[in-house]
C-alpha positions, 0 to 999 in steps of 0.5 A: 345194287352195287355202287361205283367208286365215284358213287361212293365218293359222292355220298361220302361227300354228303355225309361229310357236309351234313356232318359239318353242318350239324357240328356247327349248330350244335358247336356251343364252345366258341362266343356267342351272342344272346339276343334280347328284345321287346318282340320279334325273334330273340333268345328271350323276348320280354322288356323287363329285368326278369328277361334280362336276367334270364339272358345273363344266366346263359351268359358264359365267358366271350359272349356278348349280351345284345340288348335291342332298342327300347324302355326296360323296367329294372326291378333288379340289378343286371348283373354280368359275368366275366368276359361278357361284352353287353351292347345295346342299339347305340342311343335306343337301348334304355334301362329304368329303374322302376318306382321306389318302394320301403317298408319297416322290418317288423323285427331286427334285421339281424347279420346273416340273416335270409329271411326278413319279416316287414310290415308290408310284405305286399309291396315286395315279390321275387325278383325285387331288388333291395336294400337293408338299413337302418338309422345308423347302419345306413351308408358305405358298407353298412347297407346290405344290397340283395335280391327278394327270392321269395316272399313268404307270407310276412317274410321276404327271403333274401340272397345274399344274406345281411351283412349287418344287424339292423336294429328295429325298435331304436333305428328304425330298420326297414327295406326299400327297392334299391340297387346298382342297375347296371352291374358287374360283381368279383368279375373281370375283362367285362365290357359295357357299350351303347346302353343307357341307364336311368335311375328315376331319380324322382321316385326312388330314395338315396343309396350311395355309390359304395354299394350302388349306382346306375353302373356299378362295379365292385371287384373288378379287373380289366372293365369297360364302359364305352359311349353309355349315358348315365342318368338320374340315378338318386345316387352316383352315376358310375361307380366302382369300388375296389376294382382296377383297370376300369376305363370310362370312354366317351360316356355322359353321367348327369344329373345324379345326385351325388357324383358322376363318375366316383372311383373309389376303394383301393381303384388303381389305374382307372382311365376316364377320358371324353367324357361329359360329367354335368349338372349332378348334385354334388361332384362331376369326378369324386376320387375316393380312397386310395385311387392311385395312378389313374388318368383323366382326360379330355373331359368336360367337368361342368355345372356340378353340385359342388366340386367337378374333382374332389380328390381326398384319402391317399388319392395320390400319383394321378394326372389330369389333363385337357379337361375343362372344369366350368362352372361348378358350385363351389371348386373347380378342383378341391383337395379334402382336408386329411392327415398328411399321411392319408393326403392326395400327394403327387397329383398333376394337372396339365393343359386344363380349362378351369374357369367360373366355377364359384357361388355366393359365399365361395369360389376356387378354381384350385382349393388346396388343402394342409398336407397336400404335397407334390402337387404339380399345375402345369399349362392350366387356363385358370380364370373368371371369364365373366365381364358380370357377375363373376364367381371364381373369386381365387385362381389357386388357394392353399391353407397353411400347411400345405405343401408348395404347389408347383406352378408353370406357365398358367394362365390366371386372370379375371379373379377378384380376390387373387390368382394365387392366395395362400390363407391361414385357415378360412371357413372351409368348403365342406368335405 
């Protein structure tokens, strides 16, 4: 049969829509967004790490990680690529560590190693997360942080590889199953939005924020978290470590044991702004080494530990301001004690609520360390607001030695002791 002309337009036409269609379901360059949840229809079903992990591994840059509503037992970190958005169902979405688990090495852990042999290789399978220590080697970069891959009758095998020698015969060494949950590693341009993260603090040990937390960044550009809670963690809530350019936006982090939000490690630039850092065991907002030109803002800094902020070794050129820091255990505001060199010089505060923080033996609004220089106090409310039993017994207190504090237009009352004392050198707050 011979076909018209605007027969063969018309195929033509078809040919070109089915071919259309097929380039779309087939056309993988563009972003895409990779689905989890507990049932129903998704890329991966499942309600654990291992799913989560399985959805990270097809992760590439652009795409967005949707995790849907429910409780995810972590037994592992999930751990994000560059330029991946991960969002969850705002309020729903849950990641919980699981129960803590240790055992001693049967033998020394040695540097480099990619097997370990324990005494109790039944308390550990592959997709574990873990940490490796001793006695001595038991903090800061000295842990070593991996994955169980495989486990090998009496040895687990490991990835990466240790990163200290762990000695078994004098310091104990042993594994335990902690990690950072919630994770981004050597990455960049990496959001987290809408997910809360739960470390069960109550039935996992100790690990630090420098290798460690329920969100946890470490070398990493351009990063960040927006309306994530934070909760738990037997540890640091929000931590990174050599990273720059990290925003925390209009999250909540409480009840950690150390601190809140802990920028650290050469962090430069970080932006914390509305968000609530409370009822954590040692500090609300920990700078850490060489946190520089970064701003905080609009935060609420309440009930911690020991200090809201602690600012110490060469945290300098940062700016607080509209925060309210209340009620913490000991400072509101503490500068730690180092060498002038290594100081937090150039530090301002502007337009911030500083008041009834305090305990029995001590209370400071501002503690100001020797050394410190440049520090700016601008517009503050500092006060003991209490008719009873009030705690803040000193508006701003500075030890000899260190450098003058620029005061304007402050609002200081109700303290028992002074507004304003500069001391020779009293029994200081702990570090």
């Amino acid at each position: 049969m011979r076909l018209s002309t605007p027969a063969l337009a018309g195929i033509a036409l078809v040919l070109a829509a089915v071919a259309t269609t097929s380039c779309a379901r087939t056309n993988t360059s563009g972003p895409r967004t990779i689905t989890v949840a507990q049932s129903g229809t998704a890329d991966v079903v499942g309600a654990d790490s291992a799913a989560l992990r399985k959805a990270a591994a097809m992760l590439r840059a652009g795409d967005t990680l949707s995790i849907g509503p429910g409780t995810y037992l972590m037994e592992d970190s999930l751990l994000i690529p560059s330029g991946v958005t991960v969002k969850g169902a705002a309020g729903q979405t849950i990641l919980k560590k699981g129960r803590g688990v240790e055992s001693l090495l049967a033998e020394d852990g040695d540097y480099g190693e990619h097997l370990l042999a324990v005494e109790e290789p039944g308390k550990f399978h592959a997709g574990m997360g873990i940490t490796v220590f001793d006695d001595v080697q038991k903090s800061g970069w000295d842990v070593s942080v991996a994955s169980v891959v495989g486990v090998e009758g009496q040895f687990l095998r490991i990835d990466p590889i240790t990163v200290r020698d762990y000695d078994r015969g004098s310091h104990n060494a042993r594994v335990r199953n902690t990690f950072p949950i919630l994770c981004a590693m050597d990455a960049g341009n990496v959001v987290f939005e809408d997910v809360i993260v739960d470390g069960n603090r109550a039935e996992n040990e100790y690990l630090d924020g420098c290798r460690g937390g329920a969100i946890y960044f470490y070398n990493v550009r351009n990063a960040t978290v927006r309306n994530c809670e934070a909760r738990n963690y037997n540890g640091d809530g929000i931590s990174f470590q050599i990273s720059e350019n990290v925003q925390v936006l209009n999250c909540e982090s409480h009840g950690h044991a150390g601190f809140g939000v802990h920028p650290g490690t050469g962090s430069a630039n970080p932006l914390v702004e509305n968000c609530r850092l409370h009822d954590n065991g040692d500090v609300g907002l920990f700078l850490c080494w060489r946190v520089r030109h970064g701003k905080f803002a609009d935060n609420r800094i309440e009930n911690n530990g020991r200090f809201g902020i602690s600012i110490g070794h060469k945290d300098t050129d940062n700016e607080f301001s509209g925060n309210t820091i209340a009620r913490n255990g000991q400072t509101g505001v503490y500068f730690r004690d180092e060498s002038f060199a290594n100081s937090g010089h150039r530090n301002t505060f502007r337009s911030n609520t500083v008041v009834d923080n305090g305990g029995a033996k001590e209370g400071y609004g501002f503690y100001v360390a020797p050394q410190v220089t440049g520090t700016v106090l601008e517009g503050n409310k500092i006060a003991e607001t209490r008719a009873t039993g009030g705690t803040q017994r000193y508006g701003v207190y500075t030890l000899a030695a260190a450098g003058a504090v620029r005061m304007q237009n402050n609002m200081m009352s109700g303290h028992t002791g002074a507004d304003f004392k500069q001391a020779a050198a009293p029994a200081k707050p702990a570090k």
